[in-house]
C-alpha angles and dihedrals in degrees: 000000000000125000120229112244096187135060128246098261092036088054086045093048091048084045096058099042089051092069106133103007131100136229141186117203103177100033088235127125099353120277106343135187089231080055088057094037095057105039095094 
């Protein structure tokens, strides 16, 4: 289980502002729908 470190309109604010790029959280597989889903 992960614990959220950001608040609900910071995580918004961070979603928004992520539109079009990539990341990749874990460093595994490369950039990953399951890296962009858990980042909040």
């Amino acid at each position: 289980m992960v614990n959220a470190v950001m608040t609900k309109n910071e995580f918004l604010v961070w979603l928004n502002n992520s539109i079009g790029k990539q990341y990749d959280f874990d460093g595994w597989y490369g950039y990953q729908c399951y890296d962009y889903a858990n980042a909040g």
